[in-house]
C-alpha positions as CSV (number, residue, x, y, z in Angstrom):
1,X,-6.8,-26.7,18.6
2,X,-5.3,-25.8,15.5
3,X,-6.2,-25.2,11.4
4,X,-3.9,-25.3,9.2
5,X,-3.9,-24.1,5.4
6,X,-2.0,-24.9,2.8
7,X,-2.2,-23.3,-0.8
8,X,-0.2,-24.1,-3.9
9,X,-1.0,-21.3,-6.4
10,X,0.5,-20.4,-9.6
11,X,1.1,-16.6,-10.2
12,X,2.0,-15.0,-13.5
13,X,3.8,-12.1,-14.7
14,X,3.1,-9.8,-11.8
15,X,4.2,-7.9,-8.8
16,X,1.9,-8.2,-6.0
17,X,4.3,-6.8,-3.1
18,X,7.0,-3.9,-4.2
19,X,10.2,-3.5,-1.8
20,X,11.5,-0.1,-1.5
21,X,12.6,0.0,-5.0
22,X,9.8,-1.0,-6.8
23,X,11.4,-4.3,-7.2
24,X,9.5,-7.6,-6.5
25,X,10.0,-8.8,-2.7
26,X,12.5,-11.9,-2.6
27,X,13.6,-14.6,-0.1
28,X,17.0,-16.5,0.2
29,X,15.8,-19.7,1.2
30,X,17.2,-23.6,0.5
31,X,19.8,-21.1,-1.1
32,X,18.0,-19.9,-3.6
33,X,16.2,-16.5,-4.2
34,X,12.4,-17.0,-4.1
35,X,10.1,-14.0,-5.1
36,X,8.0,-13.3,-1.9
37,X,4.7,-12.0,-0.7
38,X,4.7,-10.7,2.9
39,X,2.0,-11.8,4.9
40,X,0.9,-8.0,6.5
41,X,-0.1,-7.2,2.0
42,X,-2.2,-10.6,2.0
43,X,-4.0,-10.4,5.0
44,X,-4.9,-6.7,3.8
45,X,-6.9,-8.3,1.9
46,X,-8.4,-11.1,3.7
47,X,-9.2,-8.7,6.4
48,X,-10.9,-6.8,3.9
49,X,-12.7,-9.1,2.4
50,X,-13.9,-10.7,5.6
51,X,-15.1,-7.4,6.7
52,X,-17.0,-7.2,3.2
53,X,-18.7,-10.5,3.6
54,X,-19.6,-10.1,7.1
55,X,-20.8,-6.2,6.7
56,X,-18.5,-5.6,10.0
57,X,-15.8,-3.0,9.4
58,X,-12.7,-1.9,10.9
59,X,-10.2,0.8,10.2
60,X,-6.7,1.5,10.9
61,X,-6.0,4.9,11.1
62,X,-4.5,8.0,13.1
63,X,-7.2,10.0,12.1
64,X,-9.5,8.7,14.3
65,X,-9.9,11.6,16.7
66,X,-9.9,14.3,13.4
67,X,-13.0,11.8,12.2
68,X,-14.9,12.4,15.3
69,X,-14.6,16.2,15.1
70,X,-15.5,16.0,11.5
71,X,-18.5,13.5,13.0
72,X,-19.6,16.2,15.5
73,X,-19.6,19.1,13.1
74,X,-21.9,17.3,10.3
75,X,-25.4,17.6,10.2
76,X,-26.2,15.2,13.0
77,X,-24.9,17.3,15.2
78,X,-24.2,21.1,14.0
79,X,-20.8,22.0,16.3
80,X,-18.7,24.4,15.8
81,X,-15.2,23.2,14.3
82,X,-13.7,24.9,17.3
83,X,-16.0,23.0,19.8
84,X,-15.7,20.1,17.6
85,X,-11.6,20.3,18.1
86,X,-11.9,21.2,21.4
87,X,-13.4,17.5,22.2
88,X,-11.4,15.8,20.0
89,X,-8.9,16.6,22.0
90,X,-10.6,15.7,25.4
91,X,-10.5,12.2,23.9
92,X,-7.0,12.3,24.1
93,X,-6.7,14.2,27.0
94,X,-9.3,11.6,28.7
95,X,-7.2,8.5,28.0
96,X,-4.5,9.6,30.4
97,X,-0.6,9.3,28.9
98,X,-1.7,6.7,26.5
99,X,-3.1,9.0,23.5
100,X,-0.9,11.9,22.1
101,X,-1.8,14.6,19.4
102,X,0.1,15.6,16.7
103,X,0.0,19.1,15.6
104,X,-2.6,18.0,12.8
105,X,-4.7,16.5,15.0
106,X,-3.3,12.7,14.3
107,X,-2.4,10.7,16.8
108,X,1.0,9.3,17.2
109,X,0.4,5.9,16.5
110,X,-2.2,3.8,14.4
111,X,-5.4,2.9,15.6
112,X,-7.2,0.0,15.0
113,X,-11.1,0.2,15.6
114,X,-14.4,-1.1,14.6
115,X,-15.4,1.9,12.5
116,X,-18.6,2.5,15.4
117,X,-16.3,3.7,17.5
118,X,-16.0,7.0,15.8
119,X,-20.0,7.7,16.5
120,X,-19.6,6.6,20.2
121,X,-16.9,8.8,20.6
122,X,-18.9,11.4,19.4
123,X,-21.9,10.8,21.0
124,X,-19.8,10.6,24.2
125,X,-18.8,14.1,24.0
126,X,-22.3,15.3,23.0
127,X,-23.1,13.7,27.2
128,X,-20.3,15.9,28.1
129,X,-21.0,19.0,25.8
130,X,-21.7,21.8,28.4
131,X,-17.7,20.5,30.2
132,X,-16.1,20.0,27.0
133,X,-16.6,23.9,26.0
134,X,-15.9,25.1,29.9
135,X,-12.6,23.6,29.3
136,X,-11.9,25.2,26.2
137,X,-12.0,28.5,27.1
138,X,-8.8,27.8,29.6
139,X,-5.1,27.5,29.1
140,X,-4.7,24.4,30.1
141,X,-7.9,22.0,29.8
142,X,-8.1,19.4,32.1
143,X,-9.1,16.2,31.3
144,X,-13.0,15.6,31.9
145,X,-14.1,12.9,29.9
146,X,-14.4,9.4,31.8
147,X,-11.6,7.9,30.8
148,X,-12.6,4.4,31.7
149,X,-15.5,4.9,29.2
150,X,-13.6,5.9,26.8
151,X,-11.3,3.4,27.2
152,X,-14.1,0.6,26.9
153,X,-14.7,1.7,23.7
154,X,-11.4,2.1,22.4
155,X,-11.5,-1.4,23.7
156,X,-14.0,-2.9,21.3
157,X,-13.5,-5.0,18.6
158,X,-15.3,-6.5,15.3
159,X,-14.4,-9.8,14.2
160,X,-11.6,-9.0,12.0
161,X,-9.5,-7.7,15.3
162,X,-10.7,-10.9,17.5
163,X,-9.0,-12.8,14.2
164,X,-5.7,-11.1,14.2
165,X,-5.6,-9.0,17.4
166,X,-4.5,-5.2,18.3
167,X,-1.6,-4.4,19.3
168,X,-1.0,-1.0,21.2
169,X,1.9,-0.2,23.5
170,X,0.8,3.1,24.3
171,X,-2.7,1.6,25.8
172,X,-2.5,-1.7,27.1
173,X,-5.7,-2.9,27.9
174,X,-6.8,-2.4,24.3
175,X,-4.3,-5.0,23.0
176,X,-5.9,-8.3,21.6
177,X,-3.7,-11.3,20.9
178,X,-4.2,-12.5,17.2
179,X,-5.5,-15.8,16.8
180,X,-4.6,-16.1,13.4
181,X,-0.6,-16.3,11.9
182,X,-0.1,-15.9,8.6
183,X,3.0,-16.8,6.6
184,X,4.6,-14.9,4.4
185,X,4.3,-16.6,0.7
186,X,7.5,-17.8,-1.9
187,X,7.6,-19.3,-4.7
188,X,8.3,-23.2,-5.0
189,X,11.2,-22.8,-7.4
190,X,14.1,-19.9,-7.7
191,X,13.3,-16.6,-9.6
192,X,15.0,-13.9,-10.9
193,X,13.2,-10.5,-11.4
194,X,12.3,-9.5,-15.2
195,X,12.7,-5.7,-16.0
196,X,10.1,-4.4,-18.6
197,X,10.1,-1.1,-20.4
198,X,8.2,1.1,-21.5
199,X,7.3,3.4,-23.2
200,X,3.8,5.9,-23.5
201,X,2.6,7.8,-26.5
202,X,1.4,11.1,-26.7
203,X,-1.4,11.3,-28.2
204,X,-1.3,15.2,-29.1
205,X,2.2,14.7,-30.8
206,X,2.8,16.9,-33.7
207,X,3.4,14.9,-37.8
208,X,7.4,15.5,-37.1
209,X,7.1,14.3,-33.1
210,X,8.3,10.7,-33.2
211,X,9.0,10.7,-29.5
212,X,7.3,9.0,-26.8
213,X,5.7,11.0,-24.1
214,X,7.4,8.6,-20.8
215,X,9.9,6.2,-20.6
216,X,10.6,3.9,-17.9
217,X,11.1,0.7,-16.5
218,X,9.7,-1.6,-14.3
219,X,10.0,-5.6,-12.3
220,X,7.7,-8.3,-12.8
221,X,8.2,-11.9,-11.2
222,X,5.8,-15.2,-12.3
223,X,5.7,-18.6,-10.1
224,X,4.3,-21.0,-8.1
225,X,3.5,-20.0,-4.4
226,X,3.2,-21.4,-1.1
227,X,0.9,-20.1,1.1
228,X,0.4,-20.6,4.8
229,X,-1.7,-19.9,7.6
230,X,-3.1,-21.4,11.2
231,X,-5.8,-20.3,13.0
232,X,-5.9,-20.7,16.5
233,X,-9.6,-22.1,17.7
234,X,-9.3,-21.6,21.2
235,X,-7.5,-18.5,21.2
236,X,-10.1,-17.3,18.8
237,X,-13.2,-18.3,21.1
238,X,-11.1,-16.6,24.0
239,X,-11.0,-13.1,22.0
240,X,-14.7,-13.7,21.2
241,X,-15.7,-15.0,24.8
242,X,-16.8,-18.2,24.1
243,X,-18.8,-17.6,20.9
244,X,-18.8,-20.4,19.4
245,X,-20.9,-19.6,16.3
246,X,-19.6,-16.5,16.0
247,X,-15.9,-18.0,15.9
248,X,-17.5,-20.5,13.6
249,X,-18.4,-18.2,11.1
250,X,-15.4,-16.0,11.3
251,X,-12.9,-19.1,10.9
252,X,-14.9,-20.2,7.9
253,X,-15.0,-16.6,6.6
254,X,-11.1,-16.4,7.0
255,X,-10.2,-19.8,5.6
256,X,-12.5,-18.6,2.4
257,X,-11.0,-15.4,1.9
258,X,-7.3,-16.7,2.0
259,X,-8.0,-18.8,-0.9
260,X,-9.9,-16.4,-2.5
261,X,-8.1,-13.1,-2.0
262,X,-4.9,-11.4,-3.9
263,X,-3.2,-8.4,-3.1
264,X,-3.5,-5.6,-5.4
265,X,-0.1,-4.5,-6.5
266,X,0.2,-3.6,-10.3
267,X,-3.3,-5.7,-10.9
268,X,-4.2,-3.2,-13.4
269,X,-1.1,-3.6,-15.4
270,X,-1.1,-7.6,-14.9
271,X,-4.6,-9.3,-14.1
272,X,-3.1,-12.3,-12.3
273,X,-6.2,-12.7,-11.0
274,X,-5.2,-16.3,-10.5
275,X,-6.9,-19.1,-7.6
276,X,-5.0,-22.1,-5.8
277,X,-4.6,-25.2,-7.3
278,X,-4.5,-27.4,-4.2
279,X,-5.6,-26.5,-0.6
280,X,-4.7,-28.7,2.1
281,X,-6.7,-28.2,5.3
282,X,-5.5,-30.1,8.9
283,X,-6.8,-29.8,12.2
284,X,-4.6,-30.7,14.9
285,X,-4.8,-30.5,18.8
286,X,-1.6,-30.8,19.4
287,X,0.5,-27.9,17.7
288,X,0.2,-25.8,14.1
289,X,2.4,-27.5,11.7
290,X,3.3,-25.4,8.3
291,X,4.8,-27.7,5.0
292,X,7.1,-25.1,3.5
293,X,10.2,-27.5,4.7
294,X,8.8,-29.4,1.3
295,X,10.2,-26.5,-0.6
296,X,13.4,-25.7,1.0
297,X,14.9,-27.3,-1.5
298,X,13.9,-25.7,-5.1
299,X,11.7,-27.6,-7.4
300,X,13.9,-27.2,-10.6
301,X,13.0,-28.2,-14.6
302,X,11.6,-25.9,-17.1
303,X,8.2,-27.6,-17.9
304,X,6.2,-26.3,-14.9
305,X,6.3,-26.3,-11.4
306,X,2.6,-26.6,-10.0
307,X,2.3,-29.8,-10.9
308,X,5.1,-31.1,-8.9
309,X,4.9,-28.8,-6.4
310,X,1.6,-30.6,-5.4
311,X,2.7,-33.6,-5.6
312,X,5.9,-32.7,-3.7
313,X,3.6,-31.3,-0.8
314,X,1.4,-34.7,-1.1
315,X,4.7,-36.5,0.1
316,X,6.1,-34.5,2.2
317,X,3.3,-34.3,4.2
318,X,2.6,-37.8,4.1
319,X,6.5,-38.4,5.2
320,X,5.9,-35.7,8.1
321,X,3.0,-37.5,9.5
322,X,5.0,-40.7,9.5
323,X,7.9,-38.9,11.6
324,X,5.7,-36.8,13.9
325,X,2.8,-39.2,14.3
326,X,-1.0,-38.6,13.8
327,X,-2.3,-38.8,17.0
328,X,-2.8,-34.8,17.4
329,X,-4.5,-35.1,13.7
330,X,-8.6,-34.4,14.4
331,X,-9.0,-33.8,10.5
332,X,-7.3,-33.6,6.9
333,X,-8.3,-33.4,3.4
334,X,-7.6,-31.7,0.2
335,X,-9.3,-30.0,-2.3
336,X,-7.7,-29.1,-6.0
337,X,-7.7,-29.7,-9.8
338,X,-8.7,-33.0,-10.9
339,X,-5.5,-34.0,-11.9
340,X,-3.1,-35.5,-9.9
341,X,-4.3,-38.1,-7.2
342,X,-2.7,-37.6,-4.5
343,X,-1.8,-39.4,-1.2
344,X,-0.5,-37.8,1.8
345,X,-3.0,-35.3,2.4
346,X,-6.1,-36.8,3.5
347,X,-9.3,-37.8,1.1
348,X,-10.0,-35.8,-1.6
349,X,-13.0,-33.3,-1.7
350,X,-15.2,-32.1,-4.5
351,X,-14.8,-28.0,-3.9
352,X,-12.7,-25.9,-1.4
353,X,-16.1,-24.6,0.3
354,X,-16.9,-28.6,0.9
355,X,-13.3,-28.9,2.5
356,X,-13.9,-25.6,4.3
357,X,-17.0,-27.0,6.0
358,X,-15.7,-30.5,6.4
359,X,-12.8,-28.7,8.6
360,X,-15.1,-26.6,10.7
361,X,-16.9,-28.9,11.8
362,X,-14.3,-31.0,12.8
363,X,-12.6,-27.7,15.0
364,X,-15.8,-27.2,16.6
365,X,-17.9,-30.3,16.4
366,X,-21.5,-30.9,14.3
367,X,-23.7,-27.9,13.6
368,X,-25.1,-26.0,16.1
């Protein structure tokens, strides 16, 4: 059981996703370069903003075991930083090979926790106070934590991580597969990067001063995107053991927070605080199926492109469901701008929270 999402959403002058350079990120694709937006800066966002509307945070970090020291030696607890350190580093120590420290107190890799885990950790060590500080009087500390503990709540996950899993070599049974995959948006039509200078005044210049006070140059990019992403129901229950209103609630939260979220590169400087024009929501029990080949080649013209870019997804969808068949097709519909009607992508619904329920309920039956 699959959900798919389309989005067709006009962007102006902005760069949402740098490359190395500062440059916008671009795609070669139908041969033509397409100003891109990878999918790991957009579902920043939606994981954030998921985690906002359901008050359930995460973080990703390599300063969890430095946050747990810092935890131990607040007020709630009043230990030493040395004996704070000291079982910091019996976390690690605890978890077997898995875990190393670096020289700050960071571990090698990036975590990625519910943000409870840092006052279990700690309240952990406060159970194993009187070993921790035996320990770190010696040379060479053993390990005395219980590592399968620990490891059950490095294990633990908030709905964000059941959406789009964990993945950490170092300690396997921690790893969640992601139930949702997210594309990695282009623009409709070809682009070419614009370069803008500037330049900034000083405003303590003296009468004779004529100069500016910096000068320099930046890109900027403006089109029409698609977006894509498919959320994988059953794999989602699987990570959320067979909670089906709590999967419910997180697919609903996802699908509203990838229509609703930007990333936040050079916002400041651009505002284009812009929505989709047309979502297109399917769910399918046979296999996800993404309409980006309706793009591959380049929507050309100078008078616009969202426009017929959502009437080229209307009928290339339609044409895909003729060649592939509907008979893995539980649900579609659209939801958009009044203007155009369009066939090919199911009926037509009033508001994209309407289509969101509308596709719910068809993933995981009436209301429970």
């Amino acid at each position: 059981m699959f959900i798919d999402i389309s989005l067709i959403q006009p962007v102006p002058l902005s760069n949402l996703n740098r490359d190395d350079l500062g440059a916008p990120k671009t795609v070669v694709y139908g041969g033509s370069t397409r100003t891109r937006v990878s999918s790991q800066s957009w579902k920043r966002q939606v994981r954030l903003e998921i985690e906002r509307q359901l008050a359930d945070p995460a973080v990703r970090t390599r300063r969890i075991l430095t946050e747990v020291a810092g935890h131990l030696t607040g007020p709630d607890y009043g230990w030493e930083p040395a004996e704070a350190e000291a079982a910091a580093a019996q976390v690690a120590l605890s978890t077997g090979k898995g875990l190393k420290l670096e020289k700050d107190g960071s571990t090698s890799v990036l975590m990625y926790l519910p943000a409870g885990v840092i006052t279990q950790l700690a309240d952990l060590a406060v159970t194993h106070r009187e070993a921790i500080l035996a320990e770190a009087t010696k040379k060479t500390p053993k390990a005395i934590l219980p590592g399968d503990e620990i490891l059950a709540v490095l294990s633990g996950r908030n709905g964000t991580i059941s959406l789009f899993g964990r993945m950490l070599a170092e300690l396997p049974s921690t790893e969640v597969d992601g139930a949702v995959q997210v594309a990695h948006a282009f623009t409709v039509h070809g682009t070419a990067p614009e370069i803008d200078f500037f330049t900034a005044v000083d405003d303590l210049n003296s009468a004779d001063d004529r100069g500016s006070g910096h000068m320099n140059s930046a890109e900027f990019a403006a089109g029409v995107f698609y977006r894509y992403a498919c959320v994988n129901v059953r794999g989602l229950l699987h990570n959320l053991n067979g909670d089906e209103k709590m999967a419910r609630e997180l697919t609903s939260a996802f699908l509203t927070a990838f229509i609703s979220t930007l990333p936040t590169g050079k916002q400041n400087s651009t505002a284009a605080n812009t929505l989709p024009e047309l979502c297109h929501l399917a769910v399918r029990v046979d296999r996800p199926l993404s309409l980006a080949g309706a793009f591959e080649t380049p929507l050309g013209g100078t008078s616009g492109h969202s426009l017929a870019a959502r009437y080229e997804l209307a009928d290339y969808a339609r044409q895909l469901n003729l060649l592939w068949g509907q008979t893995g097709l539980r649900f579609e519909g659209h939801a958009g701008l009044e203007k155009p009607s369009l066939t090919g992508l199911g009926p037509r619904v009033g508001s994209y929270h309407d289509l969101i329920d509308q596709a719910v309920t068809a993933a995981y039956g009436g209301e429970q």
